[in-house]
PyMOL Python script that loads the backbone (N, CA, C, O; Angstrom):
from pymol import cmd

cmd.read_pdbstr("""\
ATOM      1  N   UNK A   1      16.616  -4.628  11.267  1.00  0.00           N
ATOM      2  CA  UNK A   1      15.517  -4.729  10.325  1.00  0.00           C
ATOM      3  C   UNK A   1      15.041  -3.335   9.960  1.00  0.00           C
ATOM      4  O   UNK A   1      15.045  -2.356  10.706  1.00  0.00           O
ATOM      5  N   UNK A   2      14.475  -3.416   8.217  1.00  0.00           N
ATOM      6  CA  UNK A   2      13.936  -1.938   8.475  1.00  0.00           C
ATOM      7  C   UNK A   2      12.917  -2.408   7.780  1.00  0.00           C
ATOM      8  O   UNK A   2      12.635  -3.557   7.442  1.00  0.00           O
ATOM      9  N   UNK A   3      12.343  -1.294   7.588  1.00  0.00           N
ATOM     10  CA  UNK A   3      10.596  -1.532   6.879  1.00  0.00           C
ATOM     11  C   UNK A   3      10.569  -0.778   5.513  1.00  0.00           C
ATOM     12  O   UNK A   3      10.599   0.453   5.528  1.00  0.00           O
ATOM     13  N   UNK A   4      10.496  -1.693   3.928  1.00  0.00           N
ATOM     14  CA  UNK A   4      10.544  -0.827   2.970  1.00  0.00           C
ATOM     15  C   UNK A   4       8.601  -1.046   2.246  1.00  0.00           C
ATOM     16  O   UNK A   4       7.624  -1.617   2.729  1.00  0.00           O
ATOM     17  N   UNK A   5       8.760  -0.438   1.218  1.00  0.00           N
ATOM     18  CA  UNK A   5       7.801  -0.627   0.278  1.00  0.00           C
ATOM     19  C   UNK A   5       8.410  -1.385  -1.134  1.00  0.00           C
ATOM     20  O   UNK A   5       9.324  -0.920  -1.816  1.00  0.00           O
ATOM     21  N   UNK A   6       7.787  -2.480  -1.367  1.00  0.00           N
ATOM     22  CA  UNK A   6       7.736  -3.021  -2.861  1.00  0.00           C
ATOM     23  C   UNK A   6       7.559  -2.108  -3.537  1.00  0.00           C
ATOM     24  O   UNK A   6       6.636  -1.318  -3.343  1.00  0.00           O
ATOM     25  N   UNK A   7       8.548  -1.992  -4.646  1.00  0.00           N
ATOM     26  CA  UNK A   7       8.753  -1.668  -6.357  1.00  0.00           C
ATOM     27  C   UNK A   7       8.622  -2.683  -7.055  1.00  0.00           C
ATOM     28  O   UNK A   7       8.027  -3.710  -6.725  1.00  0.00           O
ATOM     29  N   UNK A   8       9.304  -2.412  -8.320  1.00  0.00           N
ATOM     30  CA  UNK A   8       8.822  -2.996  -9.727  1.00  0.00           C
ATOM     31  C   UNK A   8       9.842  -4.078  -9.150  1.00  0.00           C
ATOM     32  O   UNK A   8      10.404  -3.997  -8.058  1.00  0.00           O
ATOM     33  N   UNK A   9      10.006  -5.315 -10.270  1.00  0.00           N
ATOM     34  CA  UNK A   9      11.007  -6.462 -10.050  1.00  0.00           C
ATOM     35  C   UNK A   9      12.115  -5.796 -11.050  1.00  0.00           C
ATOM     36  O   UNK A   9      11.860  -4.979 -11.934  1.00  0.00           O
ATOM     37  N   UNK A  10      13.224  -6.250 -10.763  1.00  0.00           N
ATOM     38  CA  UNK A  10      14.622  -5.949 -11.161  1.00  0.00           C
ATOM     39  C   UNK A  10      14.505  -7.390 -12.420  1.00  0.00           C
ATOM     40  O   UNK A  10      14.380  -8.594 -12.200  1.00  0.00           O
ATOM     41  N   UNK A  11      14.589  -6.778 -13.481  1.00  0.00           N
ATOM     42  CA  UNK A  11      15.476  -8.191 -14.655  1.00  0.00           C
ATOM     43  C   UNK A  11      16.515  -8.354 -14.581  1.00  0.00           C
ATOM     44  O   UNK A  11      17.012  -7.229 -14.553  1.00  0.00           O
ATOM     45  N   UNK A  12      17.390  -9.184 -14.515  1.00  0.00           N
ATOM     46  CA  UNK A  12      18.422  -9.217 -15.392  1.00  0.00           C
ATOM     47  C   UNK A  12      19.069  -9.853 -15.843  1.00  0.00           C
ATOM     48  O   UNK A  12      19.235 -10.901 -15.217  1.00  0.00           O
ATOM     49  N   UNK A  13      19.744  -9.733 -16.971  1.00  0.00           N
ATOM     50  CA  UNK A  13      19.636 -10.673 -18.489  1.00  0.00           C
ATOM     51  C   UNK A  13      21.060 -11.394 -17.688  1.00  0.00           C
ATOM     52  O   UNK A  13      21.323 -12.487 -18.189  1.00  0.00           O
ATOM     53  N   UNK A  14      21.752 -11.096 -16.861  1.00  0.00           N
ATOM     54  CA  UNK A  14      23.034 -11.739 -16.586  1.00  0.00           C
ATOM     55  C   UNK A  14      23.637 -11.165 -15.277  1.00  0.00           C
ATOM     56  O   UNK A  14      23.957 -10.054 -14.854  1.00  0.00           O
ATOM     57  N   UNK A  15      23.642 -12.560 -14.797  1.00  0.00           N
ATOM     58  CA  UNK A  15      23.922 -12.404 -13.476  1.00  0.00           C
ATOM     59  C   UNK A  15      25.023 -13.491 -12.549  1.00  0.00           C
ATOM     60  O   UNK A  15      25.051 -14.665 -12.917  1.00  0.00           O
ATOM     61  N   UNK A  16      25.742 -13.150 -11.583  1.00  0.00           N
ATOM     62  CA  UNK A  16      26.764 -13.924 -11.328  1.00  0.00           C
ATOM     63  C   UNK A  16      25.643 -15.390 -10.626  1.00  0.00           C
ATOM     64  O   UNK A  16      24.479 -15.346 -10.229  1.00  0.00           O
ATOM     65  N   UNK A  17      26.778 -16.762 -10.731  1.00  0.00           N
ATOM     66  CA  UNK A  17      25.887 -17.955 -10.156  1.00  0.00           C
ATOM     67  C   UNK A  17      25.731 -17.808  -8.388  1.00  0.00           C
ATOM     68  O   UNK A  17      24.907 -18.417  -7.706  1.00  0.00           O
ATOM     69  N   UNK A  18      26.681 -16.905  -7.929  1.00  0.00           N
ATOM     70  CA  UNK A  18      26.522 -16.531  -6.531  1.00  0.00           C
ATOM     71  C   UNK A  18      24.700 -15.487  -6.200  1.00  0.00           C
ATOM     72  O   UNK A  18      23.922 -15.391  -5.251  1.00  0.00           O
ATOM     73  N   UNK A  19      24.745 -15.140  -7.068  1.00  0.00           N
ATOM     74  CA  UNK A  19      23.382 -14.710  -6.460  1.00  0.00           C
ATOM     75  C   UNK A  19      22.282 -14.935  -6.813  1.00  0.00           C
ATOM     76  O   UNK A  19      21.372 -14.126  -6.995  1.00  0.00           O
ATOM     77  N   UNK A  20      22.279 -16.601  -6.999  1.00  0.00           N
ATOM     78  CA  UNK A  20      21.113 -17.218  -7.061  1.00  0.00           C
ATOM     79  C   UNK A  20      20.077 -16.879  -8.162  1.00  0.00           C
ATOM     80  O   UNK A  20      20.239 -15.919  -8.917  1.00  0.00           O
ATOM     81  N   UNK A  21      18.777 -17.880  -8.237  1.00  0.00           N
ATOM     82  CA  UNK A  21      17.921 -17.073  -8.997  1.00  0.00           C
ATOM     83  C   UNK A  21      16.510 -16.482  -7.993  1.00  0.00           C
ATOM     84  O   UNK A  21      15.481 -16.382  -8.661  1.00  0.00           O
ATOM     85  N   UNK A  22      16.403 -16.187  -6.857  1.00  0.00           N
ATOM     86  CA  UNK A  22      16.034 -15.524  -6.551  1.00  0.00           C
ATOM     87  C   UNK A  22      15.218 -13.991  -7.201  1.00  0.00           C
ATOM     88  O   UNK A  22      15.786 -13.079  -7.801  1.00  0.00           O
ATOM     89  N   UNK A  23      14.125 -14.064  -6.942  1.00  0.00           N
ATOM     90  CA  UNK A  23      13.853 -12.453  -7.758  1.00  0.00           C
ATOM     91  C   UNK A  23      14.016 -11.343  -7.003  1.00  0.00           C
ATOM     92  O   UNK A  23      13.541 -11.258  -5.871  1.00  0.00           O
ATOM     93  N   UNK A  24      14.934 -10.085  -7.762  1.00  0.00           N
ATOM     94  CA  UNK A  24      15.167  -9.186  -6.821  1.00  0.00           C
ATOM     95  C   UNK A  24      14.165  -7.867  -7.089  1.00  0.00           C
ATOM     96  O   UNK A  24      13.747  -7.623  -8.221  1.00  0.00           O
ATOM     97  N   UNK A  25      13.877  -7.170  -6.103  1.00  0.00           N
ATOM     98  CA  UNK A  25      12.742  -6.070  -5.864  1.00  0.00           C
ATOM     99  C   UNK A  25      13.701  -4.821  -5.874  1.00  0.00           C
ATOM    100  O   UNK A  25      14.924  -4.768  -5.745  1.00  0.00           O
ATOM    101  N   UNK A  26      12.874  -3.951  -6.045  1.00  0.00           N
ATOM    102  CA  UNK A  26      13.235  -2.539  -5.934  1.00  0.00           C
ATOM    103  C   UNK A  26      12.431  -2.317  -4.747  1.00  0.00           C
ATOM    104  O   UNK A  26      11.322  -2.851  -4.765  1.00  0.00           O
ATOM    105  N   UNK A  27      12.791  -1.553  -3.579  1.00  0.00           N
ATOM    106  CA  UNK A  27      12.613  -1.183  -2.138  1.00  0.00           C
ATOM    107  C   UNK A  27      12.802  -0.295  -1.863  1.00  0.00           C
ATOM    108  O   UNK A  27      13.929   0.055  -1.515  1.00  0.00           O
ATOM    109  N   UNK A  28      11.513   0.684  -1.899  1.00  0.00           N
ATOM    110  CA  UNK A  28      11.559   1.925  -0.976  1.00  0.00           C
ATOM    111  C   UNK A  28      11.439   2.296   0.128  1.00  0.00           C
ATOM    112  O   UNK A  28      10.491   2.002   0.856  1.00  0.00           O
ATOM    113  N   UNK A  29      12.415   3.025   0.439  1.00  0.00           N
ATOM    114  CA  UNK A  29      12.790   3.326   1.877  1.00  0.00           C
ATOM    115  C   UNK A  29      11.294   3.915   2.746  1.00  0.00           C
ATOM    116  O   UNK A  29      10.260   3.661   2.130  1.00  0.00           O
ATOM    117  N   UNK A  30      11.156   4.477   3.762  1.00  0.00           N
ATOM    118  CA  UNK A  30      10.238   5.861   4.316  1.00  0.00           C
ATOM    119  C   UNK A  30      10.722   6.760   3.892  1.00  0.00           C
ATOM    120  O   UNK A  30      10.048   7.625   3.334  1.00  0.00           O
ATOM    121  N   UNK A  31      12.030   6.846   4.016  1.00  0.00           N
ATOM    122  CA  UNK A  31      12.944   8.221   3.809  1.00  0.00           C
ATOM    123  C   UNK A  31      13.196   8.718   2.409  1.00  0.00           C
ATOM    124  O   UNK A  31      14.036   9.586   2.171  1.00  0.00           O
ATOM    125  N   UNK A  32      12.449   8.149   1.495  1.00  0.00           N
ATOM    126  CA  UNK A  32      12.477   8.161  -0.438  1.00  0.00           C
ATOM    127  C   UNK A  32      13.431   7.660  -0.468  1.00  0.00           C
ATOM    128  O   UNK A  32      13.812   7.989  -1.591  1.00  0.00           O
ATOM    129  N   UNK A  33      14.074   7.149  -0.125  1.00  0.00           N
ATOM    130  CA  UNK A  33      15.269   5.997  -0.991  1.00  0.00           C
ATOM    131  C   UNK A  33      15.164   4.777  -1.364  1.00  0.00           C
ATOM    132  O   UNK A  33      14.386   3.972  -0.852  1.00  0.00           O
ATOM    133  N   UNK A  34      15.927   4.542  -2.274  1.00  0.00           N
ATOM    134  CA  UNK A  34      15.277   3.188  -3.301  1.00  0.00           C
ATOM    135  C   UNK A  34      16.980   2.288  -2.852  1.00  0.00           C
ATOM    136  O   UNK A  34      18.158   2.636  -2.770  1.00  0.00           O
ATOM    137  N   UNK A  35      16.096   0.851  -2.634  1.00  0.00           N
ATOM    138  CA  UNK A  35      17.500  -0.555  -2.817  1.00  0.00           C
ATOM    139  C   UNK A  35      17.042  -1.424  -3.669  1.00  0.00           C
ATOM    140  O   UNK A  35      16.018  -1.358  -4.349  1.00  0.00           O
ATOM    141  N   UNK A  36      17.685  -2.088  -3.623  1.00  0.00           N
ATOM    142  CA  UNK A  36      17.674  -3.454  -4.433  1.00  0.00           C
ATOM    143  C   UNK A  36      17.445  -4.977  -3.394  1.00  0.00           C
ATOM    144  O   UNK A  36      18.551  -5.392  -3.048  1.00  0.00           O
ATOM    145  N   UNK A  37      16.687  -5.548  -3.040  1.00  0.00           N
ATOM    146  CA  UNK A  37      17.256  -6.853  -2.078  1.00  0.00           C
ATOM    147  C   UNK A  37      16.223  -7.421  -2.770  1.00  0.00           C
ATOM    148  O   UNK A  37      15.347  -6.999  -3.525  1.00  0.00           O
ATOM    149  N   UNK A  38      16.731  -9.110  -2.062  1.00  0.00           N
ATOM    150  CA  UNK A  38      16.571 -10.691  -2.915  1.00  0.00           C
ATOM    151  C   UNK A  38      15.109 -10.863  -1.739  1.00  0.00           C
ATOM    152  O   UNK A  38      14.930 -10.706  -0.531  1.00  0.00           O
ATOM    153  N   UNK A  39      14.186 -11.319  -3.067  1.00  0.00           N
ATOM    154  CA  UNK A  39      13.015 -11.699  -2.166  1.00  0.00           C
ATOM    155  C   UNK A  39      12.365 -13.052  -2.529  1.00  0.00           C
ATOM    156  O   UNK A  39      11.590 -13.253  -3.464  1.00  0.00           O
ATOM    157  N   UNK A  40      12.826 -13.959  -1.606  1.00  0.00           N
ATOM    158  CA  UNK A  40      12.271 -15.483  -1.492  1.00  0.00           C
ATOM    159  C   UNK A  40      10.843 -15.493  -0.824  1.00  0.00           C
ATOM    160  O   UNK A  40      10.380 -16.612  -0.603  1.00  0.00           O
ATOM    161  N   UNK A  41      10.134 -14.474  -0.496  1.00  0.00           N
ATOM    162  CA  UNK A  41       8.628 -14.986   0.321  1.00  0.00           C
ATOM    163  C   UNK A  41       7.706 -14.561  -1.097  1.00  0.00           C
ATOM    164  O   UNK A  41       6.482 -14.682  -1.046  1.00  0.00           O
ATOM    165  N   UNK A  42       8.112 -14.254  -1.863  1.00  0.00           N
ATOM    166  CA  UNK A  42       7.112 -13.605  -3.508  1.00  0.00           C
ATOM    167  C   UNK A  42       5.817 -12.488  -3.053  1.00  0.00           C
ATOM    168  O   UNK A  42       4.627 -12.659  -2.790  1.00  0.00           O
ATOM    169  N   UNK A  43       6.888 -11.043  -3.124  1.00  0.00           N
ATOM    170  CA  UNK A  43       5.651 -10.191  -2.371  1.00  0.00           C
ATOM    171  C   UNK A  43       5.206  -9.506  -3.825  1.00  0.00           C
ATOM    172  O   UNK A  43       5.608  -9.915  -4.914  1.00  0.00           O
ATOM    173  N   UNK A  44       4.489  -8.621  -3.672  1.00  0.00           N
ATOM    174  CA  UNK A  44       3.858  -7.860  -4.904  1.00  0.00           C
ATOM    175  C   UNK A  44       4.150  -6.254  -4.965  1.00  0.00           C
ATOM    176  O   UNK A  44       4.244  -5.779  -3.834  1.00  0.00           O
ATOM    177  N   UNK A  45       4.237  -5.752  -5.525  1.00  0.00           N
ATOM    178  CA  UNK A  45       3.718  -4.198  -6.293  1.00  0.00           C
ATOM    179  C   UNK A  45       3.593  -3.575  -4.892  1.00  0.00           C
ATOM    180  O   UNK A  45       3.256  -4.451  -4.095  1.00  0.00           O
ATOM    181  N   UNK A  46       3.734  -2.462  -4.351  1.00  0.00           N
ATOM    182  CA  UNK A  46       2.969  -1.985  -3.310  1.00  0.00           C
ATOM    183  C   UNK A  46       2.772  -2.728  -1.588  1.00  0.00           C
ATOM    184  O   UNK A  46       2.192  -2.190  -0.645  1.00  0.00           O
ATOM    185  N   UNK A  47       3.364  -3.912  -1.592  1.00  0.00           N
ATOM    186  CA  UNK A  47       3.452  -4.482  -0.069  1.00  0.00           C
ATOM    187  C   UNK A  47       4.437  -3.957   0.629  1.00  0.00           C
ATOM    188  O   UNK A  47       5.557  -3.745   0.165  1.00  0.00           O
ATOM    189  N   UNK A  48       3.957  -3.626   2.205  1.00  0.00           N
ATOM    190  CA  UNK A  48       4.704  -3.066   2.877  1.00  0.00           C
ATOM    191  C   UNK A  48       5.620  -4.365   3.723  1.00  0.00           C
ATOM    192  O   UNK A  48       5.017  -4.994   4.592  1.00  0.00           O
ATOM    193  N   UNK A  49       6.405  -4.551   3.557  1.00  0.00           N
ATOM    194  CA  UNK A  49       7.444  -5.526   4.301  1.00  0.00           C
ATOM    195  C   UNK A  49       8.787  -5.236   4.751  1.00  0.00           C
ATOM    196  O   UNK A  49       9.584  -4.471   4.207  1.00  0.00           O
ATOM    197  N   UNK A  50       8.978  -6.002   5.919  1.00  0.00           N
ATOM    198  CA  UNK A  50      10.569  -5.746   6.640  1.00  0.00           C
ATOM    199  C   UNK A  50      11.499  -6.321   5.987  1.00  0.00           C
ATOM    200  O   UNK A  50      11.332  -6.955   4.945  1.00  0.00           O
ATOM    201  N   UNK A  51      12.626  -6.125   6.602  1.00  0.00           N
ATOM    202  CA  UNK A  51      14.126  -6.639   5.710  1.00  0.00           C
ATOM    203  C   UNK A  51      14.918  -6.976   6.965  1.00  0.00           C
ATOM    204  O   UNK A  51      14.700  -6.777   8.160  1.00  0.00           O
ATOM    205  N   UNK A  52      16.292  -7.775   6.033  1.00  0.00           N
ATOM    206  CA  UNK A  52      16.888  -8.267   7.068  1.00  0.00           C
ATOM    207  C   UNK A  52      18.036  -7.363   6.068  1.00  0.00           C
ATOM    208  O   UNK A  52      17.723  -7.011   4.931  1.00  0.00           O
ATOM    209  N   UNK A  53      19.064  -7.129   6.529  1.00  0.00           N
ATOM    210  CA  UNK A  53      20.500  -6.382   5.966  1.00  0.00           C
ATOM    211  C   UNK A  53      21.812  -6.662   6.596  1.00  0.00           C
ATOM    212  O   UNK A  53      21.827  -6.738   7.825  1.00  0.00           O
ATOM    213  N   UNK A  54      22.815  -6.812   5.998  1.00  0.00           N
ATOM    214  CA  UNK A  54      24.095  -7.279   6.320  1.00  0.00           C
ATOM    215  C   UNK A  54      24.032  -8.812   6.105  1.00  0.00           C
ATOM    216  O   UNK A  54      23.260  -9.386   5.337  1.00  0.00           O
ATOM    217  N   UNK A  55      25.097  -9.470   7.018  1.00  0.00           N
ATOM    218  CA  UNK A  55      25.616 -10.795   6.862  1.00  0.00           C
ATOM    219  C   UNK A  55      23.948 -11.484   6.967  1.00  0.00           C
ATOM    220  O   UNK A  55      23.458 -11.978   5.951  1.00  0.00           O
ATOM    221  N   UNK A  56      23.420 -11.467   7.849  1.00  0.00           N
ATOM    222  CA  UNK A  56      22.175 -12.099   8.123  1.00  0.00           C
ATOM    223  C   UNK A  56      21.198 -12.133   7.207  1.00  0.00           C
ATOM    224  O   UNK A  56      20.210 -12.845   7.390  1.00  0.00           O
ATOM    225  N   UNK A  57      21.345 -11.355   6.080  1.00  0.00           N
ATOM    226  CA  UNK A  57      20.601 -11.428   4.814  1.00  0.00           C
ATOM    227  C   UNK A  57      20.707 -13.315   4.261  1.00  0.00           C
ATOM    228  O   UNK A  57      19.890 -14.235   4.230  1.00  0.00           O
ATOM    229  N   UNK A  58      21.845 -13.204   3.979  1.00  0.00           N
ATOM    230  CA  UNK A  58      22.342 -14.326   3.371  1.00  0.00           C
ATOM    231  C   UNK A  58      21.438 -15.218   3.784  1.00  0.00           C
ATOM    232  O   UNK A  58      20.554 -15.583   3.009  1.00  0.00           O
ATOM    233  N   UNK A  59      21.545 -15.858   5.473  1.00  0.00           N
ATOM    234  CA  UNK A  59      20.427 -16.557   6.139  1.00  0.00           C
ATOM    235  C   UNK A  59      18.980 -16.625   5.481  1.00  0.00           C
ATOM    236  O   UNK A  59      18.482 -17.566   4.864  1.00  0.00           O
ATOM    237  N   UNK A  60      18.268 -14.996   5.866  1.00  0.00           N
ATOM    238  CA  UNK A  60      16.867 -15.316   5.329  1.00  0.00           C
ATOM    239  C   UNK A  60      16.742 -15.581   3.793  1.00  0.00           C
ATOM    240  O   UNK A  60      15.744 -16.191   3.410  1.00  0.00           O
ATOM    241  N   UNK A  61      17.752 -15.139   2.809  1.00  0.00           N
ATOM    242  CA  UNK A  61      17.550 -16.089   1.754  1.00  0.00           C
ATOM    243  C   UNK A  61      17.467 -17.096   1.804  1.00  0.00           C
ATOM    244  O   UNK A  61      16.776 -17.669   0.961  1.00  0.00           O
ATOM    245  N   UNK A  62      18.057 -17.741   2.706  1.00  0.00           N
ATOM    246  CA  UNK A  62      17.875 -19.643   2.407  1.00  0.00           C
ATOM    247  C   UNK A  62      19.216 -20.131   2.389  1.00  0.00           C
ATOM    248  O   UNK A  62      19.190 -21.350   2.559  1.00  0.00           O
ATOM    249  N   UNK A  63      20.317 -19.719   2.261  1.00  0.00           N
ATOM    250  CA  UNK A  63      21.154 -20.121   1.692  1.00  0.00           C
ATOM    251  C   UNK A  63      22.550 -19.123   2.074  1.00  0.00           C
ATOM    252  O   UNK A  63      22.733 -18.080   1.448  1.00  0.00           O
ATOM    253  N   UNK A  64      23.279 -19.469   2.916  1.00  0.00           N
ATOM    254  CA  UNK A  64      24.435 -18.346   2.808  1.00  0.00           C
ATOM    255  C   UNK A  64      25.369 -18.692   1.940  1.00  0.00           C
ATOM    256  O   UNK A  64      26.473 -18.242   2.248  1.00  0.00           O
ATOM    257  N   UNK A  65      25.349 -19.232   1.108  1.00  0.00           N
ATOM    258  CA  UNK A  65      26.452 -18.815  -0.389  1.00  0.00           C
ATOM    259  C   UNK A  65      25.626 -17.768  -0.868  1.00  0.00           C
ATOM    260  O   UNK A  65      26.334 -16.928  -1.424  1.00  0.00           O
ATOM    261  N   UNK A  66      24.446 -17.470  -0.887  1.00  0.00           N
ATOM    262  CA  UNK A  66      24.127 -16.321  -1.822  1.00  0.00           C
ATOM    263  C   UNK A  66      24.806 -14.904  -1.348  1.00  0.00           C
ATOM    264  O   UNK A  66      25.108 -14.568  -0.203  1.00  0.00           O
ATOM    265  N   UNK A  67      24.955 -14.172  -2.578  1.00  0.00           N
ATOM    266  CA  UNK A  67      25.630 -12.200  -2.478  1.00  0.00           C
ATOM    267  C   UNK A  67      24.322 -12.069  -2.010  1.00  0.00           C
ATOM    268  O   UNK A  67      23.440 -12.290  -2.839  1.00  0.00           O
ATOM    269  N   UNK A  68      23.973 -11.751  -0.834  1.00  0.00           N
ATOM    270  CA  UNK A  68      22.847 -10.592  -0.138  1.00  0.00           C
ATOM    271  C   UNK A  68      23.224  -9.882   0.733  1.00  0.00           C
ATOM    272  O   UNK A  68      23.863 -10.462   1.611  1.00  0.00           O
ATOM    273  N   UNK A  69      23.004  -8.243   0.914  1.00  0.00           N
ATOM    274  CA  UNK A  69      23.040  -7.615   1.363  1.00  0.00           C
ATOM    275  C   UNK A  69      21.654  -6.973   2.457  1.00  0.00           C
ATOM    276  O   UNK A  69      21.640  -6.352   3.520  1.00  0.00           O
ATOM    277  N   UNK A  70      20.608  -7.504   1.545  1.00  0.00           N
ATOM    278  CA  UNK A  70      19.454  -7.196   2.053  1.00  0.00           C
ATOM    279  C   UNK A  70      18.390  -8.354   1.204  1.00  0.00           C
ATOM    280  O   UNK A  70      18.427  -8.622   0.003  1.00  0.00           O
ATOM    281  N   UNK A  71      17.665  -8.794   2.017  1.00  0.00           N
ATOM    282  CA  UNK A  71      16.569  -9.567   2.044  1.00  0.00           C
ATOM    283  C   UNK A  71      15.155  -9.101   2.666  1.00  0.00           C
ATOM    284  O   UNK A  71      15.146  -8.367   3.655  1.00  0.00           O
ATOM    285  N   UNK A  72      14.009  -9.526   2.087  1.00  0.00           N
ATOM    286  CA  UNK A  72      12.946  -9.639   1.843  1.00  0.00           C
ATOM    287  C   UNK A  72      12.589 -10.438   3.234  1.00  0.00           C
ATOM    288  O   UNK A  72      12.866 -11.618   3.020  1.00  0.00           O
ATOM    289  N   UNK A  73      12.145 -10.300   4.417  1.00  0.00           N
ATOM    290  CA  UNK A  73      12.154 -11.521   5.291  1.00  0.00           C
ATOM    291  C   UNK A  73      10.313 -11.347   5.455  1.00  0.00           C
ATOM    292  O   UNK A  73       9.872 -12.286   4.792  1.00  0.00           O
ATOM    293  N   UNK A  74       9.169 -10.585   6.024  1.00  0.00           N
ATOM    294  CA  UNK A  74       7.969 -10.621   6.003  1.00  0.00           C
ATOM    295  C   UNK A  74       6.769  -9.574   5.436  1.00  0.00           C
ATOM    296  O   UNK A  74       6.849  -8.356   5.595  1.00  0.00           O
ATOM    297  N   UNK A  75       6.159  -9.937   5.062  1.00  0.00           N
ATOM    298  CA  UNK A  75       4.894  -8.821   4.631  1.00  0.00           C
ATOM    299  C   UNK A  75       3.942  -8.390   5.550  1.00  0.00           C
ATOM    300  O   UNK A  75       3.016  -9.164   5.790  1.00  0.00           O
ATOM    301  N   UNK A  76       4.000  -6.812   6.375  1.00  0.00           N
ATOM    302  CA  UNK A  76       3.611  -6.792   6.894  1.00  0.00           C
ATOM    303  C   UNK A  76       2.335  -6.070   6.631  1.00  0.00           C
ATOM    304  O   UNK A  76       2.156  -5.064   5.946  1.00  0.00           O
ATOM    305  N   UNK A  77       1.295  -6.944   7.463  1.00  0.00           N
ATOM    306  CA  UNK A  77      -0.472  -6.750   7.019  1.00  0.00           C
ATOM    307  C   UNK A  77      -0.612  -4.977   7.790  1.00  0.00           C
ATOM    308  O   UNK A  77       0.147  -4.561   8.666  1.00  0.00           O
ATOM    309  N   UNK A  78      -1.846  -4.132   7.131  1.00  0.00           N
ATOM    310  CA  UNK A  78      -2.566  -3.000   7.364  1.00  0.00           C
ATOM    311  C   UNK A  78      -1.167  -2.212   7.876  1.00  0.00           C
ATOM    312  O   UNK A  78      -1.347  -1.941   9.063  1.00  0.00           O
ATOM    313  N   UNK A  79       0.255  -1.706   7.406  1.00  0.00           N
ATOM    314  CA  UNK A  79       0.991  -1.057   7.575  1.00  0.00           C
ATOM    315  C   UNK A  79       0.160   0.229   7.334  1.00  0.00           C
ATOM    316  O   UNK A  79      -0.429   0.742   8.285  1.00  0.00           O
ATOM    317  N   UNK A  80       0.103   0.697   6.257  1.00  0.00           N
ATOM    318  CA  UNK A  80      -0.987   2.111   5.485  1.00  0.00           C
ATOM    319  C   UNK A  80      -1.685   2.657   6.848  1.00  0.00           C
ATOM    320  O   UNK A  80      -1.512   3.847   7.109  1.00  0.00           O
ATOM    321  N   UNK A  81      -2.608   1.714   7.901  1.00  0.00           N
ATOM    322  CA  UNK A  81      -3.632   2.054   8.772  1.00  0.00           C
ATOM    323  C   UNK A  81      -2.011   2.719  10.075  1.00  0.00           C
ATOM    324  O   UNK A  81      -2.345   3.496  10.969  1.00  0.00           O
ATOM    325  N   UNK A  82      -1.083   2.466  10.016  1.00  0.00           N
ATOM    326  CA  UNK A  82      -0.268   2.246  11.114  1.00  0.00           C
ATOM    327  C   UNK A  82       0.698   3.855  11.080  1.00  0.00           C
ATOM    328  O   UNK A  82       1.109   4.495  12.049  1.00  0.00           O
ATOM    329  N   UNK A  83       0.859   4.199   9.435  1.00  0.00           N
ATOM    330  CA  UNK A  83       1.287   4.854   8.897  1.00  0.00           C
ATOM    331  C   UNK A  83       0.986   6.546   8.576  1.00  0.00           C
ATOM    332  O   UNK A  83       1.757   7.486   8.384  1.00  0.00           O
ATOM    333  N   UNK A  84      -0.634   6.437   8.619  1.00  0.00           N
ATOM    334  CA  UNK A  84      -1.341   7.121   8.292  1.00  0.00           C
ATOM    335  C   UNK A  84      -2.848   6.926   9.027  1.00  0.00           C
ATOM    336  O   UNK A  84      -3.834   6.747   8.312  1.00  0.00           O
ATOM    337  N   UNK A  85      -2.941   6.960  10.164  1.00  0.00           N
ATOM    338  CA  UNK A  85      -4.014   6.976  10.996  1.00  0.00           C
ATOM    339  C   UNK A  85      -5.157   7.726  10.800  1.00  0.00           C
ATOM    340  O   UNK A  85      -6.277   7.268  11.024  1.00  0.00           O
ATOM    341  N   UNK A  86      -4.911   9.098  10.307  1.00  0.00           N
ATOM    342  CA  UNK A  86      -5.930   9.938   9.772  1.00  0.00           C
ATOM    343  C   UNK A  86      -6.823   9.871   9.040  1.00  0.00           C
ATOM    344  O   UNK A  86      -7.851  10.547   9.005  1.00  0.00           O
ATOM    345  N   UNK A  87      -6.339   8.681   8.126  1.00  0.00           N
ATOM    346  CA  UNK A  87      -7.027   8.684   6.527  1.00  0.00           C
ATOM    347  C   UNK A  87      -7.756   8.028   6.201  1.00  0.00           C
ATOM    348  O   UNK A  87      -8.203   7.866   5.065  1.00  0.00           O
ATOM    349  N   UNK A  88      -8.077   7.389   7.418  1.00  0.00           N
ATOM    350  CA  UNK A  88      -9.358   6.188   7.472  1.00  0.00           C
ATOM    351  C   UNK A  88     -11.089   7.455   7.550  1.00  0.00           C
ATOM    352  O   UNK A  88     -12.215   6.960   7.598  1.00  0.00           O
TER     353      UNK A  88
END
""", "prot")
cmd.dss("prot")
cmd.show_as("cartoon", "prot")
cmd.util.cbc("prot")
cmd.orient("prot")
C-alpha cells in the first residue's frame, strides 16, 4: 500500500470494455510523482488516501476482470495533522 493525494479526474472519451467505468484519479505521490488509478470509494480534490497496486488492485476494484494496476482502497481522515505537525 502507499499513501497518495487526489488530483483532478482523468476523462476519457474512449476506453477499452476491460477497464470498466470506474472513475480514474490523478495521484500524487509524497515523492512529486503523479499516477493514474481506478477509484470505486468516490474521493474528492485534495483527499489524502491509500492504494492498493499490482494484481490485488483488480480485487479492491470490485471485480478482477478489470485492467488495474492501482486502486483507490481508503480515505484517510486528518493525514495534513500527521504530515505536518508544526502547522497547527
Amino acid at each position: 500500500m502507499q499513501i497518495h493525494q487526489i488530483g483532478r479526474q482523468i476523462t476519457l472519451t474512449s476506453r477499452l470494455d476491460d477497464l470498466g467505468h470506474l472513475p480514474l484519479k490523478e495521484l500524487k505521490t509524497l515523492g512529486g510523482g503523479t499516477a493514474v488509478g481506478m477509484d470505486p470509494i468516490g474521493t474528492k480534490e485534495g483527499d489524502w488516501v491509500f492504494t492498493i497496486a499490482n494484481s490485488a488492485a483488480r480485487d479492491a476494484a470490485g471485480d478482477k476482470r478489470l485492467l488495474s494496476d492501482l486502486t483507490v482502497s481508503g480515505i484517510i481522515d486528518n493525514w495534513q495533522d500527521i504530515i505536518n505537525p508544526d502547522d497547527k
